[in-house]
C-alpha positions in Angstrom: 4.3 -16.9 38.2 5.8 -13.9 37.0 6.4 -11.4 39.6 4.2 -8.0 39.0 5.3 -4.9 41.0 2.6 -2.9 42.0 3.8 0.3 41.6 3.1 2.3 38.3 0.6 0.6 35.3 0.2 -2.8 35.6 -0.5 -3.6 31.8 2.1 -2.0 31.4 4.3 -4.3 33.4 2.2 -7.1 31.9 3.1 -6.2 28.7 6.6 -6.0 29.1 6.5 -9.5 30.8 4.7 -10.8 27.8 7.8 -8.7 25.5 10.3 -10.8 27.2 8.5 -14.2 26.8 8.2 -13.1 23.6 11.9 -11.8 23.2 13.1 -14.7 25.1 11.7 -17.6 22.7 9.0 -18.7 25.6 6.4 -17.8 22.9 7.7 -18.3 19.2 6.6 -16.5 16.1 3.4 -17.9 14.5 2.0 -19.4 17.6 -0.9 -18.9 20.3 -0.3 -16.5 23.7 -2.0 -18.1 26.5 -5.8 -16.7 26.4 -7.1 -14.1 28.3 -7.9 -16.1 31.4 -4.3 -17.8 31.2 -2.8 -14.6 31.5 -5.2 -13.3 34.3 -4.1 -16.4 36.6 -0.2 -16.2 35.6 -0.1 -12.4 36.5 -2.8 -11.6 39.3 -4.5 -9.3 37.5 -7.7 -7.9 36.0 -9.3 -8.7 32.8 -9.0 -4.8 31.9 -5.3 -4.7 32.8 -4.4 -8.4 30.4 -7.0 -6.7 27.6 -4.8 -3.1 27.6 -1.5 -4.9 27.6 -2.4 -7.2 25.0 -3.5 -3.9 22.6 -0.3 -2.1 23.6 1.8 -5.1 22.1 -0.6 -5.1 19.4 0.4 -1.1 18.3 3.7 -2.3 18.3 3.1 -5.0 16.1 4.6 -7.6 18.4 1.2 -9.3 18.1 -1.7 -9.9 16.2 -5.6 -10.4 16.9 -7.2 -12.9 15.0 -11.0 -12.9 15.7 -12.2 -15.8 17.4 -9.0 -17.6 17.9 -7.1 -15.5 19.9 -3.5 -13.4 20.0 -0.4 -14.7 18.0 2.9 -14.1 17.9 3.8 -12.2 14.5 6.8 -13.8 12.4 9.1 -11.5 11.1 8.1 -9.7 8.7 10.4 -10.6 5.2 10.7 -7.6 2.4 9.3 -9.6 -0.2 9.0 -6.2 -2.7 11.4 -4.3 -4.4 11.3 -0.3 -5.4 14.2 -0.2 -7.3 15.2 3.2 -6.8 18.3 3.5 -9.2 17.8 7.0 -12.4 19.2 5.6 -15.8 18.8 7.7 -18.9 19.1 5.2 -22.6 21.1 7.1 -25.7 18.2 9.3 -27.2 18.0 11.2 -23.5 15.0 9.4 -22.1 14.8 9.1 -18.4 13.9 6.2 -16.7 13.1 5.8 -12.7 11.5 2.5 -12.1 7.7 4.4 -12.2 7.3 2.6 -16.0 6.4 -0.9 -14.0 3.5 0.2 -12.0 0.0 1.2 -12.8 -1.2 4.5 -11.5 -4.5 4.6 -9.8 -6.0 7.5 -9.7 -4.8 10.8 -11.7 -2.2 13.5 -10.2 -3.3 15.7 -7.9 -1.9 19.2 -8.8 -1.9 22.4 -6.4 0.1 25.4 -5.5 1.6 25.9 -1.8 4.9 27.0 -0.6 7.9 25.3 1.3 7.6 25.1 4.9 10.1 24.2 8.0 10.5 20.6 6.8 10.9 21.0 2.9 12.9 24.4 2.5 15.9 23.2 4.0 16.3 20.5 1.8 15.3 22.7 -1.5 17.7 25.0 -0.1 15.4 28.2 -0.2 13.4 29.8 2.3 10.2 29.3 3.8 7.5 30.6 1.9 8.9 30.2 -1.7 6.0 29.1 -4.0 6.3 25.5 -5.3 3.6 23.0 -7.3 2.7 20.2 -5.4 2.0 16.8 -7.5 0.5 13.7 -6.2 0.3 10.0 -7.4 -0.9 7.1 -6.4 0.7 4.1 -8.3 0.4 0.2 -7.5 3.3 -2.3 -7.8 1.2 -4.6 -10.9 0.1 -7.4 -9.8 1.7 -7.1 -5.9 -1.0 -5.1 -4.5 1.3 -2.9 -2.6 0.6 0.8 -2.9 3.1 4.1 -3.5 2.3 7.4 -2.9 4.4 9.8 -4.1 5.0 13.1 -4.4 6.7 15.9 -6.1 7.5 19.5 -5.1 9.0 21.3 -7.7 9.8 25.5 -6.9 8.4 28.0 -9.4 11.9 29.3 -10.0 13.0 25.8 -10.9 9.4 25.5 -13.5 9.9 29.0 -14.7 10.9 28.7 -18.8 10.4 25.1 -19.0 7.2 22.8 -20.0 6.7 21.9 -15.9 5.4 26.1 -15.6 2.6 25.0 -17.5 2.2 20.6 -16.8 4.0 20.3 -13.5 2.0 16.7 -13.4 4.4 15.5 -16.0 5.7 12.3 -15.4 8.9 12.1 -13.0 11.1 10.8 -15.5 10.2 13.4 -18.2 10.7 16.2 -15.8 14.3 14.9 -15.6 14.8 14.9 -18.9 12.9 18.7 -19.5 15.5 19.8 -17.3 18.2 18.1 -18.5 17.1 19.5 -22.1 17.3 23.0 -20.8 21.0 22.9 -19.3 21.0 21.0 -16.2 23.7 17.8 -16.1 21.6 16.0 -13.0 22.5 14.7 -9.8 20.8 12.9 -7.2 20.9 12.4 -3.4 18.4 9.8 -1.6 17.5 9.3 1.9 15.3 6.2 3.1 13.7 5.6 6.7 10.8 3.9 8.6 8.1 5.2 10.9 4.7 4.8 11.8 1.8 5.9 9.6 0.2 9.0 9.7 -4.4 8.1 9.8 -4.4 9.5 5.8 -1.0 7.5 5.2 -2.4 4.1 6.4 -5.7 4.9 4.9 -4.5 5.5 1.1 -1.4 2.9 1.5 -4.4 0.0 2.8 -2.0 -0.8 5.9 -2.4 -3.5 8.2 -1.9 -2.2 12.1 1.3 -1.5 13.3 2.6 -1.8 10.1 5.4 0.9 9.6 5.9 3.1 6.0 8.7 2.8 4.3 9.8 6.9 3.4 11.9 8.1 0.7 13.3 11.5 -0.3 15.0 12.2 -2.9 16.8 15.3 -3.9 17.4 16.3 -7.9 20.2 18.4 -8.4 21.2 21.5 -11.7 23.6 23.6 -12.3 26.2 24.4 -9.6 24.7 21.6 -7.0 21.6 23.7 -6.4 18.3 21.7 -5.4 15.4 21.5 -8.4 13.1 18.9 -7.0 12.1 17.2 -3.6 10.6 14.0 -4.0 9.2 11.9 -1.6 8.3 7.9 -1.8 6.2 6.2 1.0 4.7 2.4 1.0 4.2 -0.5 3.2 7.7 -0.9 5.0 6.7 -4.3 6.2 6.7 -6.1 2.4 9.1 -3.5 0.6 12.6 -2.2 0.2 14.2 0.0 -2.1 17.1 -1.1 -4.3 19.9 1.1 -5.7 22.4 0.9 -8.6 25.5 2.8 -6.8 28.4 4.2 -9.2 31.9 5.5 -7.7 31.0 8.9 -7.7 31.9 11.9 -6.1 29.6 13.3 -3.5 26.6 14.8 -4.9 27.7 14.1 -8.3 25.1 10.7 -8.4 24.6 11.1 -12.0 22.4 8.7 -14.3 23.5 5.8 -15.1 23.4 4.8 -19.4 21.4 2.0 -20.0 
């Protein structure tokens, strides 16, 4: 039997117990834990205490509950999408940025707000300026896996150009409206994985503890200055983004010609 130490939460000492079976090969991926009584007898403790460590390995999606048959072990989970990620631009100045292969769901969502701590830094203005804010909602075709995106693009960056007046034009046009009005572009991406936010998991349809997958990309004008903010987020458990990487020099990660 295990040995449980009194002192400080018990499921919580059952749980990591259970981790290291886990970790340690004792229970594979794929297959059974021992059942709720099982666990009870091995540990010495209460049916509460087995019930709150098995939910605790459950948000961190060590485990899964299937109703009726009991806790498994999940498998691994395999990227089995991909976002490719990569800007290329064809002869007649047409911007392309993978968005042409999904299907969008719903239509943009369009309103006006202004950059706070988190986007201002990486627009390089202060907080406060005034930018559009454009949503999507696009589906990989015939993948189920969902995408929401968005766009932030500072009034001073719309200001004399078609986006003043359509910010909800699509990604790859905005590129090329700003490259038709002076800008040679540059990009700069960033990609990480966290936990869900409730309205993240809701319009993404997530699983439990399954994490999001968070792109930002940065679209760069005249004299390195910041024009758009762009961020990607999806089901980091079945996707990963791609990227088509030129010897460049830093922030000079210009299109690639078809």
């Amino acid at each position: 039997m295990a040995e449980i130490q009194r002192p400080g939460a018990l499921y919580r000492q059952v749980a990591a117990a259970i981790r290291d079976g886990i970790a340690g090969g004792e229970y594979p991926s794929g297959t059974p834990l021992p059942s709720e009584s099982q666990l009870i007898d091995r540990y010495q403790v209460s049916r509460p205490t087995v019930r709150n460590a098995i939910a605790a390995l459950r948000a961190e999606g060590l485990i899964e509950v299937i109703h009726g048959k009991g806790s498994f072990v999940r498998s691994a989970p395999v990227s089995s999408i991909t976002v490719d990620r990569t800007v290329t631009r064809d002869c007649k100045g047409n911007f392309y940025a993978g968005f042409e292969a999904w299907k969008l769901l719903e239509e943009p969502s369009v309103s006006r707000s202004h950059t706070d701590s988190a986007s201002a830094p990486l627009l390089e203005l202060d907080e406060g300026e005034a930018v559009f804010v454009v949503d999507r909602l696009w589906e990989i075709t015939g993948a189920g896996v969902r995408l929401a995106h968005r766009i932030l693009i500072p009034f001073a960056t719309a200001e004399n150009t078609e986006l003043a007046e359509s910010p909800d034009t699509d990604p790859a046009r905005a590129y090329a409206i700003l490259a038709e009005s002076g800008h040679e572009l540059a990009w700069s991406e960033r990609a990480s994985a966290r936990m869900p936010l409730p309205d993240e998991r809701a319009a993404l349809q997530l699983p439990d503890a399954t994490p999001v997958l968070h792109t930002t990309r940065i679209t760069y004008g005249r004299e390195n200055r910041p024009l758009l903010l762009e961020e990607l987020r999806t089901n980091g458990n079945l996707a990963q983004a791609a990227y088509r990487i030129t010897a460049t020099t830093p922030r000079q990660l210009a299109a690639v010609p078809d």
